[in-house]
MARSE-64382 format. One record per residue (C-alpha): residue in one letter; x negated, y, z negated. Coordinates in steps of 0.05 Angstrom, whole numbers, plus 5000, padded with zeros to 4 digits. Layout:
! residues N
AXYZ ...
END
This chain:
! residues 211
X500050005000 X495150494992 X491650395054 X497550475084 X498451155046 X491851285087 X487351205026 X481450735024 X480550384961 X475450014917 X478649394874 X473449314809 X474348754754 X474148924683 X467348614645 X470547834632 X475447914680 X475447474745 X468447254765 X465047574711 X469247114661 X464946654621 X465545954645 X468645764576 X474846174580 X480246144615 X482946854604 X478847514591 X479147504523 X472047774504 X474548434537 X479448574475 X477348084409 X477848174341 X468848284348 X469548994350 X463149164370 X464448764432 X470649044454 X466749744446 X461549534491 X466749234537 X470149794557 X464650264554 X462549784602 X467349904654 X467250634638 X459850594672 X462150124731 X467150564738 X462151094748 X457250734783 X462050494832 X462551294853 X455151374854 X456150824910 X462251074952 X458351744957 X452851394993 X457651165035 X460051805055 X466751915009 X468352574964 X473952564946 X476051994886 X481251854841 X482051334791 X487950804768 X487850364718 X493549994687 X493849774619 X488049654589 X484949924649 X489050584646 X484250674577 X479050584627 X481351044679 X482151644630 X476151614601 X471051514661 X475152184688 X473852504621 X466652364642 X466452564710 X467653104745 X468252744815 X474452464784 X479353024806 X486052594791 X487651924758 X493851494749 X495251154683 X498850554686 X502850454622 X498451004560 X497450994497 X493751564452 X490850944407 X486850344427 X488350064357 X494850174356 X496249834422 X492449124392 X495949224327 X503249314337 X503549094418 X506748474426 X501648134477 X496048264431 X499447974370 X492947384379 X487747904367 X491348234307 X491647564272 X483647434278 X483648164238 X488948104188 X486548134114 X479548424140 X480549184164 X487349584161 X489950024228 X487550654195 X480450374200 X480750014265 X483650644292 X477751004269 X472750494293 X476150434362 X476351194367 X470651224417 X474950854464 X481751124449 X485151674502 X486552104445 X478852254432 X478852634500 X484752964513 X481953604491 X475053544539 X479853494593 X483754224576 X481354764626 X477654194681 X483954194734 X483553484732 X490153284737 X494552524714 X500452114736 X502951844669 X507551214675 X510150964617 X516650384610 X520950514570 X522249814546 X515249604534 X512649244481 X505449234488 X505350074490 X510650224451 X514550844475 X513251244411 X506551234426 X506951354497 X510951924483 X505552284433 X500352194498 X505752744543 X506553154486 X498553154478 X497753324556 X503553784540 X500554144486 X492854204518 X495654464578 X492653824617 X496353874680 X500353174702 X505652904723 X510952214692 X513051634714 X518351314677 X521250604687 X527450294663 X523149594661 X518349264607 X509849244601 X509948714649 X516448734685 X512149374718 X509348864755 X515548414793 X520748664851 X523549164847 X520149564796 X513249344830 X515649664898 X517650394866 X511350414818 X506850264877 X510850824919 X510351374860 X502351184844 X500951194922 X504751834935 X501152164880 X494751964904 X495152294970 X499652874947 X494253094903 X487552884923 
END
């Protein structure tokens, strides 16, 4: 779909995603784990694939990027633009303001909440998993021009609404310019006909309305 929108695009894998999963799992679960320090280095990880994968399309001639990430990778997305100024736009599959807050209270995480039960509280794993939280850099993206299509679902249960809705009101409140995306589906639900077909049109015509 988006090459049809007339916009080339690079697919990356997260770190322990696809072929970079270790041969002793069979889904990506060293990305988010209840080792902290991994799941730090994992997604500063693709923060600087992210980035290194721009280094790479400018050799190839492009200049003009934008980001999307979905889920976890909508973390991702937001904070490799909050890094780079090449990023002029990004699209946010599905936010959250908290990382911790996401693993602790999100249905599809409920596995990784158990391993840290009885050993940290959310007030602690929120401050430990600040570095990769949204919420740390809202405010270094006031004043850039950079500019965000939010989607959020309203019936989600991995990112709750309530904490979808505090990441509008920060863009709202720091002036970060964006646009929303709401859809009358669940977290994954995003991802089956029809709801697949509209999100894909929204993300794609945002893309090349804005870039």
């Amino acid at each position: 779909m988006l090459n049809a929108f007339g916009l080339s695009a690079l697919r990356l894998s997260l770190p322990y995603h696809d072929r970079r999963m270790p041969d002793e799992l069979e889904r990506a679960d060293y990305m988010l784990s209840p080792n902290l320090g991994r799941t730090l280095q994992a997604v500063r990880q693709a923060v600087i694939d992210s980035r290194a994968a721009l280094d790479w399309l400018e050799t190839q001639g492009y200049r003009k990027f934008a980001i999307l990430g979905t889920s976890l990778g909508s973390c991702v997305a937001l904070i490799a633009m909050a890094h780079d100024p090449r990023i002029r736009l990004s699209v946010q599959n599905h936010v959250s303001p908290y990382f911790a807050d996401v693993v602790w209270k999100g249905i599809s995480t409920q596995h990784v909440r158990k391993g840290l039960e009885g050993n940290i509280t959310l007030e602690d794993l929120r401050d430990i998993w600040m570095p990769i939280s949204p919420k740390a850099y809202f405010k270094r993206l006031k004043g850039t021009g950079q500019r965000s299509l939010l989607v959020h679902a309203l019936y989600d249960y991995s990112f709750l609404p309530r904490l979808s809705r505090e990441v509008l009101q920060d863009y709202r409140y720091y002036g970060i310019p964006h646009s929303t995306c709401t859809l009358l589906c669940g977290h994954y639900t995003s991802g089956v006909f029809p709801f697949n077909i509209y999100l894909g049109y929204r993300m794609c015509r945002y893309i090349r309305g804005n870039l």
